[in-house]
N, CA, C and O atoms as a printed pandas DataFrame, in Angstrom:
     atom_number atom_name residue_name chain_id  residue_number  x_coord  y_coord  z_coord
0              1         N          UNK        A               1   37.313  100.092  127.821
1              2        CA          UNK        A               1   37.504  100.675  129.115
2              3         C          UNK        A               1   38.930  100.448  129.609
3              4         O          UNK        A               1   39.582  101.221  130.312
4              5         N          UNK        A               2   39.257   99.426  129.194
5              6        CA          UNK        A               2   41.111   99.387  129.651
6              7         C          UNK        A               2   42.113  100.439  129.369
7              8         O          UNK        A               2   42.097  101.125  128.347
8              9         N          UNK        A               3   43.034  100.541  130.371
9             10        CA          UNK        A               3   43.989  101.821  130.087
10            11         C          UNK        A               3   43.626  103.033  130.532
11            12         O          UNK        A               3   44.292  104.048  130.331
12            13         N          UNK        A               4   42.267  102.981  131.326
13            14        CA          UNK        A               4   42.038  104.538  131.230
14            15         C          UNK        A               4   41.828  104.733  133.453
15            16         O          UNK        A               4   41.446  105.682  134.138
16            17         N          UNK        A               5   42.367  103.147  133.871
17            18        CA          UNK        A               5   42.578  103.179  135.256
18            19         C          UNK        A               5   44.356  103.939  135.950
19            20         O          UNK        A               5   45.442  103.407  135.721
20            21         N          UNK        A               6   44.176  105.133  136.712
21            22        CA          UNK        A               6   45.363  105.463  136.917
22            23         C          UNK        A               6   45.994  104.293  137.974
23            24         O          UNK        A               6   45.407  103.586  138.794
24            25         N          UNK        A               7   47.298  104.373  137.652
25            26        CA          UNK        A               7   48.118  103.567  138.713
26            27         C          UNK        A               7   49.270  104.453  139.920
27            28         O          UNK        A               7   49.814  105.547  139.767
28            29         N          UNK        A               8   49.346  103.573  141.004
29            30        CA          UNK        A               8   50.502  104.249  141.924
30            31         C          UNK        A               8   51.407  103.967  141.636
31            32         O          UNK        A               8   51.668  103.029  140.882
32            33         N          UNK        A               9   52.258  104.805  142.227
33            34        CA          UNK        A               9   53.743  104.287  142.053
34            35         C          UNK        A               9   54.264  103.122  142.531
35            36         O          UNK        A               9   55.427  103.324  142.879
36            37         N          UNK        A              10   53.966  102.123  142.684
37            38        CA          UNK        A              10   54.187  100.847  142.967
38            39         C          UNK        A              10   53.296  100.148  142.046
39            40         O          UNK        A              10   53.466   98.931  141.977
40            41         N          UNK        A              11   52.590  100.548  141.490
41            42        CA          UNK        A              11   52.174   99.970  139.966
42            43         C          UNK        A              11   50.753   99.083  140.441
43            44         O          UNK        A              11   50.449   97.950  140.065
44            45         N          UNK        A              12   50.093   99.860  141.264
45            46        CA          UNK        A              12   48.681   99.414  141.596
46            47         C          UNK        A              12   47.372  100.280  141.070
47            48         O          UNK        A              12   47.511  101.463  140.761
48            49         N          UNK        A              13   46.438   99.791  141.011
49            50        CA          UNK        A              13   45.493  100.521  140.488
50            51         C          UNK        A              13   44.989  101.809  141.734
51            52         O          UNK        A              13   44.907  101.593  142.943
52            53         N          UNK        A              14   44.859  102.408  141.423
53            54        CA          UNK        A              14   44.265  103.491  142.489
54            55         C          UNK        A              14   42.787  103.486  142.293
55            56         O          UNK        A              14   42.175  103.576  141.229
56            57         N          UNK        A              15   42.272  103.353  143.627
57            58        CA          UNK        A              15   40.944  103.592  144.107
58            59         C          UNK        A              15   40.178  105.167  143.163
59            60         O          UNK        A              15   40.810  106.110  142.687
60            61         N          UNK        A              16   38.592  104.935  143.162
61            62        CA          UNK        A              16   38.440  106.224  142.341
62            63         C          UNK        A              16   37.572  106.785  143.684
63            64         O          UNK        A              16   36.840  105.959  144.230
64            65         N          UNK        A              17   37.627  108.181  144.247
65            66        CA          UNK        A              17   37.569  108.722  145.436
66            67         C          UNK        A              17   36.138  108.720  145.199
67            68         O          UNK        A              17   35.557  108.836  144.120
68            69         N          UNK        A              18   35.539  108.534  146.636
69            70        CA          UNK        A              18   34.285  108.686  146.596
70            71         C          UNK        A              18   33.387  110.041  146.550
71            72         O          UNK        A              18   32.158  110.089  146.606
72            73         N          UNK        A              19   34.375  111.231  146.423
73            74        CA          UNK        A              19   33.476  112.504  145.780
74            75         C          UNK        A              19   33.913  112.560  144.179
75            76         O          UNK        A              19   33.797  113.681  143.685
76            77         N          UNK        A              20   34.235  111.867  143.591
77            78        CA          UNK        A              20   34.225  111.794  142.103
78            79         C          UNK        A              20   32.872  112.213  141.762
79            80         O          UNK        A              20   31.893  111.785  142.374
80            81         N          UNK        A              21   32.792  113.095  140.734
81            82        CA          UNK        A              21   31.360  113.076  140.213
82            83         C          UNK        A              21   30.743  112.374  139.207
83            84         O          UNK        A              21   31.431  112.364  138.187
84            85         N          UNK        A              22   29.909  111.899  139.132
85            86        CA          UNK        A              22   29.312  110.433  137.536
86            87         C          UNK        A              22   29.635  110.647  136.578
87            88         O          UNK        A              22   30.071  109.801  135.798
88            89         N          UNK        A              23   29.457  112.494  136.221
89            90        CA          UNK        A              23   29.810  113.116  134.759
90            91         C          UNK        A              23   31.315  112.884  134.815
91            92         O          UNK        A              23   31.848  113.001  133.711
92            93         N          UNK        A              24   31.992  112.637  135.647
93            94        CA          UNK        A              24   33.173  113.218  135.631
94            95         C          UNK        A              24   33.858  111.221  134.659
95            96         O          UNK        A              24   34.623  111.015  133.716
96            97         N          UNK        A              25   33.211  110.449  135.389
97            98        CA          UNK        A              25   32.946  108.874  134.950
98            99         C          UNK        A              25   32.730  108.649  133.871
99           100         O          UNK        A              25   33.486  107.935  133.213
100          101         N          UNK        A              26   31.327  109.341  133.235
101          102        CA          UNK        A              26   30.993  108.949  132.290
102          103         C          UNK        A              26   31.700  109.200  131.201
103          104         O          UNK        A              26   31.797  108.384  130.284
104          105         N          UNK        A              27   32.522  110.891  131.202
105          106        CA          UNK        A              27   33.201  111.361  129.984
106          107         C          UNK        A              27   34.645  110.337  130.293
107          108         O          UNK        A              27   35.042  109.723  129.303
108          109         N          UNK        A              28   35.323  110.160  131.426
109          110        CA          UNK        A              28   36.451  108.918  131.005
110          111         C          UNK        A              28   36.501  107.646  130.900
111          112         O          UNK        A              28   37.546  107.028  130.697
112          113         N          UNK        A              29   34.929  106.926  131.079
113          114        CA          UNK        A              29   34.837  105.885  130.423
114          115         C          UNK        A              29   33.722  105.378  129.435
115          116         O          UNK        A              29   33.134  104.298  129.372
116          117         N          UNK        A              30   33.646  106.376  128.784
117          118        CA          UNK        A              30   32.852  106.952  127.854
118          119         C          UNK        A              30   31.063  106.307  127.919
119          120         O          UNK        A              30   30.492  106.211  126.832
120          121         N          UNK        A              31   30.657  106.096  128.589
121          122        CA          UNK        A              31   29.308  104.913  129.271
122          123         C          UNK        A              31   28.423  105.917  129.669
123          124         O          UNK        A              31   28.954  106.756  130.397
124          125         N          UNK        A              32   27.415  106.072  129.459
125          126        CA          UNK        A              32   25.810  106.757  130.087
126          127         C          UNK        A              32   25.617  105.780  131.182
127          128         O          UNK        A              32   25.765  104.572  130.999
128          129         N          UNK        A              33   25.301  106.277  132.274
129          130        CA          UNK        A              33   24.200  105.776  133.021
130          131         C          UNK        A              33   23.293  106.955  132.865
131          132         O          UNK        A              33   23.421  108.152  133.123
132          133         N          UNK        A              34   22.045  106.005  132.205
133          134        CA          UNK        A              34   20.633  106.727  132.231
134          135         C          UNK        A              34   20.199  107.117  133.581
135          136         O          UNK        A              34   20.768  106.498  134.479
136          137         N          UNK        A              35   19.379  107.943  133.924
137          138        CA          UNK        A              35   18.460  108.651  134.666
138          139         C          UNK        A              35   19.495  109.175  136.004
139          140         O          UNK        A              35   19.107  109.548  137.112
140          141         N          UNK        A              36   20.358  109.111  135.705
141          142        CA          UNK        A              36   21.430  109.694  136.850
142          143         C          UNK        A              36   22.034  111.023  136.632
143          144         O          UNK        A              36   22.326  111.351  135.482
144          145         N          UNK        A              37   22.286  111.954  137.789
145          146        CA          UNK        A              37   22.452  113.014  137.444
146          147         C          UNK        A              37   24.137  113.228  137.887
147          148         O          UNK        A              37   24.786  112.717  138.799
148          149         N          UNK        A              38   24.563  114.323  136.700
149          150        CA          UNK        A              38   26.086  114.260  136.543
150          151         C          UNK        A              38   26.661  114.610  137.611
151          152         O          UNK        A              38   27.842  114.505  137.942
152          153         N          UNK        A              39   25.741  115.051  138.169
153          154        CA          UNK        A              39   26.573  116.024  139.501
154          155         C          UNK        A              39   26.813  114.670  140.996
155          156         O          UNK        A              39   27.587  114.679  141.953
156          157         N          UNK        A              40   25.775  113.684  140.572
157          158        CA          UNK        A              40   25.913  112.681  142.099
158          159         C          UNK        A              40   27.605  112.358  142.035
159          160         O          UNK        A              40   28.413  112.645  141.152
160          161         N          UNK        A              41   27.757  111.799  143.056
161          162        CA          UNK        A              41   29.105  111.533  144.035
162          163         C          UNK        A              41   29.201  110.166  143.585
163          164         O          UNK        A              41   28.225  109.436  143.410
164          165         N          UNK        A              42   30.395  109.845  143.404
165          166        CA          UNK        A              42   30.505  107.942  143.211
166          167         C          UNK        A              42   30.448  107.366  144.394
167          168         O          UNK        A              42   30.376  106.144  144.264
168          169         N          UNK        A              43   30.447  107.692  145.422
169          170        CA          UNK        A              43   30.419  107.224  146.521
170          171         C          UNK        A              43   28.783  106.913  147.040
171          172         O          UNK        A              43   28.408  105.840  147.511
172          173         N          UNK        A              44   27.915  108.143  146.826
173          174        CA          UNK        A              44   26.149  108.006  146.777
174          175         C          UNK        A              44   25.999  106.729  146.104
175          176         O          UNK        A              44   25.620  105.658  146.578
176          177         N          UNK        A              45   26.521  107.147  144.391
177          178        CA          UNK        A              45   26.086  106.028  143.460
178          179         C          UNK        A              45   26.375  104.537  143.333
179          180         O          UNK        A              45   25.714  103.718  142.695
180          181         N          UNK        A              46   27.514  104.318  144.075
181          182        CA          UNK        A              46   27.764  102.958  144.896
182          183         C          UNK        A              46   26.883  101.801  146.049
183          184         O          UNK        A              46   26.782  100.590  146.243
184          185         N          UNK        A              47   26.293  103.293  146.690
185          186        CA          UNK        A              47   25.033  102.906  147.606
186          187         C          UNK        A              47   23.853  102.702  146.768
187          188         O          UNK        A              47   23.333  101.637  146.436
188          189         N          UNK        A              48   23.561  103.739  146.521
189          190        CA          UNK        A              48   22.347  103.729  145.722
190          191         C          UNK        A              48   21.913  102.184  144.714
191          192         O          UNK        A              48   21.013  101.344  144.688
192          193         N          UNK        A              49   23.375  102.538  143.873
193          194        CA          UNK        A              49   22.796  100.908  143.175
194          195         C          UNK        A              49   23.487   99.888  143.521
195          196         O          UNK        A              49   23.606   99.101  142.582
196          197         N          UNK        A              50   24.069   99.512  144.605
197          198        CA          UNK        A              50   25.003   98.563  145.103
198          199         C          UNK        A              50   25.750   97.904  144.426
199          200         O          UNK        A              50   25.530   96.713  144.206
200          201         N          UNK        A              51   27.010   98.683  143.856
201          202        CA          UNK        A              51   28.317   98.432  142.951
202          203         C          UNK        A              51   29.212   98.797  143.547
203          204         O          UNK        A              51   29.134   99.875  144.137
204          205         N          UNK        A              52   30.665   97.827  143.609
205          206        CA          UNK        A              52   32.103   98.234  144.303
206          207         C          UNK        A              52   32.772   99.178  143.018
207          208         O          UNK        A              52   33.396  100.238  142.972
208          209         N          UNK        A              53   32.383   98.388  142.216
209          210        CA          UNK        A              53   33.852   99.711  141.285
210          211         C          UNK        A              53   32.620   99.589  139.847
211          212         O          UNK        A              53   31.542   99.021  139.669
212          213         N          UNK        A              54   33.634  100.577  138.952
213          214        CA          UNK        A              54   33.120  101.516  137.791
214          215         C          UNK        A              54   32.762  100.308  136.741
215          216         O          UNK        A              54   31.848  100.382  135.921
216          217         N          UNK        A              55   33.410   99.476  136.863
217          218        CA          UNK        A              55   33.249   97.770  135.729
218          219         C          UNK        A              55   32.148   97.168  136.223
219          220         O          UNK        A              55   31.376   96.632  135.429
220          221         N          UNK        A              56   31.885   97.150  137.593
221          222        CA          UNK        A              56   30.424   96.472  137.468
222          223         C          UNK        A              56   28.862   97.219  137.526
223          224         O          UNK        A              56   27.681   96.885  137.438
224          225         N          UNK        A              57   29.808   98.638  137.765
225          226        CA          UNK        A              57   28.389   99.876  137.483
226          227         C          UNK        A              57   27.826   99.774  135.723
227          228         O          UNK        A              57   26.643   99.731  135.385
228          229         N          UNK        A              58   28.979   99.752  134.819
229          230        CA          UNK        A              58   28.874   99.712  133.661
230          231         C          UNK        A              58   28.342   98.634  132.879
231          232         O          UNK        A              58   27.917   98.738  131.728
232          233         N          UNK        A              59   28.405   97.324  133.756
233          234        CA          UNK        A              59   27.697   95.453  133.483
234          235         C          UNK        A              59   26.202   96.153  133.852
235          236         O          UNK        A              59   25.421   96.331  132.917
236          237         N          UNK        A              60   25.769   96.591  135.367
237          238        CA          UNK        A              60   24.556   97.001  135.777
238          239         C          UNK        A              60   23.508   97.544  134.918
239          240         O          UNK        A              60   22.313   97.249  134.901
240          241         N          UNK        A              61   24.165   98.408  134.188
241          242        CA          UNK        A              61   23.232   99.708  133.266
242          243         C          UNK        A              61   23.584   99.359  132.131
243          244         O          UNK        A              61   23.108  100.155  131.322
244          245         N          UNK        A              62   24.226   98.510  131.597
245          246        CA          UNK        A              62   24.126   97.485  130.190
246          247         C          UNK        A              62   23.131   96.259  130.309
247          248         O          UNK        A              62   23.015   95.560  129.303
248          249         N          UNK        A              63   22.494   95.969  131.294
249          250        CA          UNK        A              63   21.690   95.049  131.430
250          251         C          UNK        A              63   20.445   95.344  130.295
251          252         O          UNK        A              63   19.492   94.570  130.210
């Protein structure tokens, strides 16, 4: 999964917007989450399964 976080121009990681779509997740960090549909919002799917960022969505659904 490393390398594939964009950075700002001041060389910080950039936030991933909360209308991102899951499919849009899954194909750049190459990870299934089962029973989720491609079209939800990262921002829903944050609520839904109570995760701040894409590294601990991906610990969650490797359980």
């Amino acid at each position: 999964m490393s390398g594939h976080a964009q950075r700002n121009l001041d060389g910080s990681l950039r936030k991933i917007r909360s209308d991102t779509k899951i499919g849009t997740l899954e194909k750049r960090y190459d990870v299934e989450f089962p029973d989720v549909r491609k079209d939800m919002e990262w921002g829903t799917f944050k609520e839904k399964f109570g995760v701040s960022s894409v590294k601990k969505a991906v610990e969650k659904f490797a359980e």
